[in-house]
Backbone as a ProteinNet text record, in pm:
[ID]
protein_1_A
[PRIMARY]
XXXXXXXXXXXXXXXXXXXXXXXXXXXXXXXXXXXXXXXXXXXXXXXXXXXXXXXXXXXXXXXXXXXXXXXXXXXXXXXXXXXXXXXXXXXXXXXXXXXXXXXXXXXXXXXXXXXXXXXXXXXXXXXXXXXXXXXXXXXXXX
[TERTIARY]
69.4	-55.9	-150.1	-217.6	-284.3	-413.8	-495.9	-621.4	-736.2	-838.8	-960.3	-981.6	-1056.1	-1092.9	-1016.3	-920.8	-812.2	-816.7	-779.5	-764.6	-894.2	-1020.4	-1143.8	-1153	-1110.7	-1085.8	-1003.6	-908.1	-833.5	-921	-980.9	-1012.8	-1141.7	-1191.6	-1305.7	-1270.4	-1113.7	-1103.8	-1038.6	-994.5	-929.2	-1048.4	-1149.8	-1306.2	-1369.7	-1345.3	-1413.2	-1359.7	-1252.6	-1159.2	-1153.3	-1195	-1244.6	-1377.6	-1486.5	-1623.7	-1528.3	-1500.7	-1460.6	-1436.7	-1283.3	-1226.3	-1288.8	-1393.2	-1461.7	-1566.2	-1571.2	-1654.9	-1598.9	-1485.3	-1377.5	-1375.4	-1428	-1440.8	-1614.5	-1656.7	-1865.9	-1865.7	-1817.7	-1910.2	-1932.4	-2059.3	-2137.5	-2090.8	-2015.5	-2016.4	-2111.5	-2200.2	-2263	-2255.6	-2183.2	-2183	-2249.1	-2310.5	-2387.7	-2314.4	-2377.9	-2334.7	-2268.6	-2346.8	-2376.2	-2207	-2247	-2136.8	-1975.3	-1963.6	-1883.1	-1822.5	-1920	-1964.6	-1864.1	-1874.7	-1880.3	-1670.4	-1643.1	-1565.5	-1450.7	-1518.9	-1440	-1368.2	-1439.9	-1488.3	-1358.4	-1350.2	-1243.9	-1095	-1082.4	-962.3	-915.4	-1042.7	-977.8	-892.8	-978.6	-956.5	-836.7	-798.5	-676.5	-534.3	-578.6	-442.8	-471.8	-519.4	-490.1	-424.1	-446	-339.8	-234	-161.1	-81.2	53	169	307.8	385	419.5	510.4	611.4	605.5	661.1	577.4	519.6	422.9	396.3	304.9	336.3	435.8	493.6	594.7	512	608.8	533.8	467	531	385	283.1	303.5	102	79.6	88.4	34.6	-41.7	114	28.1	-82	-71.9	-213.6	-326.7	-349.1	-452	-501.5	-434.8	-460.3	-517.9	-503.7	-549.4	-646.5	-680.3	-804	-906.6	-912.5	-969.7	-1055.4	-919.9	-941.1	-1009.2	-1030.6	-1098.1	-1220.6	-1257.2	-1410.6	-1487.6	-1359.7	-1445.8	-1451.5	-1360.3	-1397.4	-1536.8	-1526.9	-1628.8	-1761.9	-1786.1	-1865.6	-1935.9	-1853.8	-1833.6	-1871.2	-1776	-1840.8	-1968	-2050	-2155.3	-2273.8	-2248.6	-2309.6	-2319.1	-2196.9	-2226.3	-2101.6	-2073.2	-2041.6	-1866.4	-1829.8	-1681.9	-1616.6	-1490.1	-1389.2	-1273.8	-1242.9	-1039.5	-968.3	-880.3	-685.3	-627.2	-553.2	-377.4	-285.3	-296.7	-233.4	-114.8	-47.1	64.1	31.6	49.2	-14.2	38.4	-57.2	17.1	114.6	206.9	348.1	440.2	361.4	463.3	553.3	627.8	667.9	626.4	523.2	419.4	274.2	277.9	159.3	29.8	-116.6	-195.6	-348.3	-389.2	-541.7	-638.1	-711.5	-741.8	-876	-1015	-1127.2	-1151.2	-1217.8	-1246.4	-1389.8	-1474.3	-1586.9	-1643.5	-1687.5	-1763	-1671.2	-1490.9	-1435.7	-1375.5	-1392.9	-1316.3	-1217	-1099.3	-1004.5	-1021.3	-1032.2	-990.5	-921.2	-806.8	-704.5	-765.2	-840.6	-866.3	-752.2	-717.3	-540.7	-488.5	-468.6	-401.4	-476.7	-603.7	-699.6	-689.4	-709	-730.1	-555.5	-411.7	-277.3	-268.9	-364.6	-340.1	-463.6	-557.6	-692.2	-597.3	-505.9	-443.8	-313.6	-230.4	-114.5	-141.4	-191.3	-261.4	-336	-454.2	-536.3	-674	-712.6	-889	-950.4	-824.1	-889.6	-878.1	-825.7	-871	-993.8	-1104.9	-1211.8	-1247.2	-1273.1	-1321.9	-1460.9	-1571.2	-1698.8	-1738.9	-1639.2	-1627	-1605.8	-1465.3	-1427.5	-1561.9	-1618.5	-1735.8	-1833	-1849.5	-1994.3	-1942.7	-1862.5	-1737.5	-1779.3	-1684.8	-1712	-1845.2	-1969.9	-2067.8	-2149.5	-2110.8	-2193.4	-2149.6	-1981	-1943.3	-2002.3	-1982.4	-1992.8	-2181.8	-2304.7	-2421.5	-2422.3	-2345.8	-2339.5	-2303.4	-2221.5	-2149.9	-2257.7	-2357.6	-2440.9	-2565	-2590.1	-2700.4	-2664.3	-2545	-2564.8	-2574.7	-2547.1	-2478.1	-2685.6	-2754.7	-2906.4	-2979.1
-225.6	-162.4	-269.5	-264	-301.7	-305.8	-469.3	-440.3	-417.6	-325.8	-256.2	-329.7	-474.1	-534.4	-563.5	-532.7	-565.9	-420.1	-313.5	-213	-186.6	-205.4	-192.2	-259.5	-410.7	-471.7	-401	-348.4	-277.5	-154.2	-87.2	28.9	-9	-101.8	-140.6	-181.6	-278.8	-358.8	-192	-162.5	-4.5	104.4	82.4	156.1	126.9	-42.3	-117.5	-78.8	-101.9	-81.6	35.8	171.2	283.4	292.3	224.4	207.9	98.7	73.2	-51.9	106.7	147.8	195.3	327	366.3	506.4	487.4	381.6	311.4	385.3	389.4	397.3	540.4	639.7	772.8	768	714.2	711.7	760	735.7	767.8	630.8	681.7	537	564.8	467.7	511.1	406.5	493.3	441.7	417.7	517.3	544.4	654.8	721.3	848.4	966.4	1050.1	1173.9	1236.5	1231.6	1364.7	1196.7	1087	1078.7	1091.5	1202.4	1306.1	1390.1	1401.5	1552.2	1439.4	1336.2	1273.7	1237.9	1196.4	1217.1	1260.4	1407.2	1553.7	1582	1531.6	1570.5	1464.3	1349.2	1254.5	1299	1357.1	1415.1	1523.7	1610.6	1710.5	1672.4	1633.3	1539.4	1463.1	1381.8	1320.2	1438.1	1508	1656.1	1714.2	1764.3	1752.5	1738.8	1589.6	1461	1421.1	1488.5	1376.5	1457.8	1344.3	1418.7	1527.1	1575.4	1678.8	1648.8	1667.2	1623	1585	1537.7	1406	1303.6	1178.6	1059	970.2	867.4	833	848.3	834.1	806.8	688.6	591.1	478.9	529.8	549.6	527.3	655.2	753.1	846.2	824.4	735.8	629.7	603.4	492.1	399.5	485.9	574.3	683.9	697.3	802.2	845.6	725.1	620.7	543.5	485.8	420.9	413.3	490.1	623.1	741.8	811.2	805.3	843.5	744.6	584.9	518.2	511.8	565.1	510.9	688.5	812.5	947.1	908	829.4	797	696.7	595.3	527.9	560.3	685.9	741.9	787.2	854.6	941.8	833.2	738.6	631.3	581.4	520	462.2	535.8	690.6	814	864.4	864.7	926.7	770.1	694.1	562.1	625.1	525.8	619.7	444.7	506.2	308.6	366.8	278.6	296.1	218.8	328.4	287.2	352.5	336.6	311.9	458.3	563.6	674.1	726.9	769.9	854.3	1030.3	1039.6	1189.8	1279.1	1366.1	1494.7	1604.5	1577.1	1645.1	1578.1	1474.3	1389.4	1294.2	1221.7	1059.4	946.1	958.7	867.3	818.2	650.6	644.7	664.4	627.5	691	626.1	564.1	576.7	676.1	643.5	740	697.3	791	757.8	825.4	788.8	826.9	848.3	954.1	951.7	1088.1	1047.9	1117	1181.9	1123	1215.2	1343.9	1294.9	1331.5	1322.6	1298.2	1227.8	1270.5	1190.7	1244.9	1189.4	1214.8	1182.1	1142.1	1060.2	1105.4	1110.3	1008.7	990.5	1133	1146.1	1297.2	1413.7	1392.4	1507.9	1454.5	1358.3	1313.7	1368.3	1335.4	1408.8	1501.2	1612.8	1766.3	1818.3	1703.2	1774.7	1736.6	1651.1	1567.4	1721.3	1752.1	1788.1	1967.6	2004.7	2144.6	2203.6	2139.3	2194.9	2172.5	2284.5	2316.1	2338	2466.2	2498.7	2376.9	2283.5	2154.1	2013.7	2128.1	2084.1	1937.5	1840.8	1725.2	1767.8	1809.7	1829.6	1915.8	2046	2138.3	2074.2	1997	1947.7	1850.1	1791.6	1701.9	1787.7	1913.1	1976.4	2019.2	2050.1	2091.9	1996.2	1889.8	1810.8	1705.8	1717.2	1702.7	1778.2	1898.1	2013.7	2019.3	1976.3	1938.2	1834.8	1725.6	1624	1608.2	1657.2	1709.1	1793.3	1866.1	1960	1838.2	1794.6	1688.3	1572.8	1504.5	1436.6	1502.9	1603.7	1680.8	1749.1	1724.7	1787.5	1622.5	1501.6	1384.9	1314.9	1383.8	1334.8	1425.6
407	446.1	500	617	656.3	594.7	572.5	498.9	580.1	525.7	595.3	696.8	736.9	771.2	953.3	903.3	1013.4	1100.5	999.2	1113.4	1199.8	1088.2	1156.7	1278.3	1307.3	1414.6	1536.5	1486.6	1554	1658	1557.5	1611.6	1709.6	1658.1	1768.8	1874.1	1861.7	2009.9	2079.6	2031.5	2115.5	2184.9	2083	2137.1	2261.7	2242.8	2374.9	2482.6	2498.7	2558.9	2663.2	2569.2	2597.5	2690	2604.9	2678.8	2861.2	2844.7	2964.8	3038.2	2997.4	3092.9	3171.8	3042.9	3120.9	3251.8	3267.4	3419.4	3493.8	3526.9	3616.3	3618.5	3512.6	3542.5	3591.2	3623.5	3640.2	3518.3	3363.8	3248.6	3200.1	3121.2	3031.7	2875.1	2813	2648.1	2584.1	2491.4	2431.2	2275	2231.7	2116.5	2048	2150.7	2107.5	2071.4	2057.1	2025.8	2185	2274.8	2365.4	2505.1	2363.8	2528.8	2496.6	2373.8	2357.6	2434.6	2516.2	2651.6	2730.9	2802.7	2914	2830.6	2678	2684.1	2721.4	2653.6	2650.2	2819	2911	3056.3	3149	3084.3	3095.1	3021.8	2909.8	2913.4	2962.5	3000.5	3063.4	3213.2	3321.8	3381.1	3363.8	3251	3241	3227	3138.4	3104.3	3258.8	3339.2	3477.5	3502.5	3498.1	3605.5	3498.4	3396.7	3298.7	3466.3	3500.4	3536.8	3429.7	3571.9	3496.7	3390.9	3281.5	3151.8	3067.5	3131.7	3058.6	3088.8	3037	3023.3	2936.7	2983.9	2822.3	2739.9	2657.8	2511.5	2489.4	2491.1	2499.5	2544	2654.2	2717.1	2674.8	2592.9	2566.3	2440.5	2360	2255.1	2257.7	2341.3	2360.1	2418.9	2508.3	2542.7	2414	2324.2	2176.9	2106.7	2127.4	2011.3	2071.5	2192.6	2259.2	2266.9	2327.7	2329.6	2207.7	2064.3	1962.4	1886.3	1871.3	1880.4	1865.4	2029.5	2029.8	2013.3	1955.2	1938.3	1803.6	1675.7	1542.6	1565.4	1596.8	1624.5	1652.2	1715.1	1735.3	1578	1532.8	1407.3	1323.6	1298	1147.1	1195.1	1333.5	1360.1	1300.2	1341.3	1246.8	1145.6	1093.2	940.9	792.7	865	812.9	785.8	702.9	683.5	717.6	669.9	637.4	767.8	854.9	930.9	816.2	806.3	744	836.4	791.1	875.7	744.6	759	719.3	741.6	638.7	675.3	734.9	851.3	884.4	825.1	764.4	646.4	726.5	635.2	693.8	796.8	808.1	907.1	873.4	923.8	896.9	972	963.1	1074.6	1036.8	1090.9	1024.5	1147.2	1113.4	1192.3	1208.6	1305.5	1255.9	1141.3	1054.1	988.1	1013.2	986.3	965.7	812.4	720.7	608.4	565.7	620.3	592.1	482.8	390.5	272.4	204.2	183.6	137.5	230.3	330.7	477.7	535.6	585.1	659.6	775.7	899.5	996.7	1089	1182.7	1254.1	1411.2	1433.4	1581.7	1674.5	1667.5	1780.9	1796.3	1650.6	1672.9	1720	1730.5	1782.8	1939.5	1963.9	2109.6	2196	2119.9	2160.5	2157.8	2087.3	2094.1	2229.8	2246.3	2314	2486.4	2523.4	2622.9	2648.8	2532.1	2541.3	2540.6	2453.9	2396.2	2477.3	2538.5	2627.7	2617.8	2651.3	2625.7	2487.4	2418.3	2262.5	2178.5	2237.1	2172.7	2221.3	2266.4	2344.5	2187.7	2266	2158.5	2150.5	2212.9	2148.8	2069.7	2099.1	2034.1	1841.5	1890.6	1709.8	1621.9	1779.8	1701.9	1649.6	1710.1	1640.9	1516	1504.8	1376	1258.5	1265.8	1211.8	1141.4	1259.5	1277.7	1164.3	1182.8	1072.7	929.7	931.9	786.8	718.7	790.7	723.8	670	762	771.7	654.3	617.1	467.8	397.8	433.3	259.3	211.2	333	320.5	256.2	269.1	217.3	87.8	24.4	-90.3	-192	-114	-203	-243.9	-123.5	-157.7	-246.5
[MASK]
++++++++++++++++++++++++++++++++++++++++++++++++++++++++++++++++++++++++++++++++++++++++++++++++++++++++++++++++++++++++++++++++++++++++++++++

């Protein structure tokens, strides 16, 4: 197992990475909430354009973990929360995890279903979701 410290490194250099590459779509990441929107707007955009089949699997990889990245990142800058390195439930695979308030959440794997799945896997949609949970879990802990 990878210790905190490390994956946290991880997930940031993969975030940046993200902020870099969304130039290249005219979006700005800031770390905000709303540049969720400007996200969301880039994968659709990308599931578009993936080839017929797909992309390999690598770079579908690395999308997911870049992407998913800097939408956790978003999320812990906001409501705080630790990255590990998870086994995904029901799977045999391990995973970026974000862990906030007694939370888990998968971004990679939200960002491969929002790429592969479609629209009903709109990412701003899951952030207001999530957004409003975690907004309940903080308000009952004060």
């Amino acid at each position: 197992m990878e210790t905190h410290d490390s994956v946290s490194a991880m997930a940031d250099t993969y975030a940046h990475k993200a902020v870099v590459i969304a130039r290249e779509f005219n979006a700005t990441f800031d770390y905000s909430e709303n540049s969720l929107m400007e996200l969301e707007g880039i994968l659709a955009q990308l599931a578009l354009d993936l080839p017929p089949g797909g992309p390999s699997s690598e770079d579908l990889t690395e999308m997911c973990k870049m992407w998913g990245s800097y939408f956790g990142e978003v999320v812990r800058r906001r409501f705080g929360g630790e990255w590990t390195i998870e086994t995904y439930p029901g799977k045999q695979f391990a995973t970026l995890t974000l862990n906030v308030a007694g939370n888990k959440l998968f971004p990679s794997m939200k960002i491969h279903r929002r790429l592969t799945a479609g629209e009903a896997d709109n990412i701003w949609t899951f952030y207001k979701m999530v957004k409003t949970k975690l907004e309940t879990v903080a308000g009952k802990v004060q």
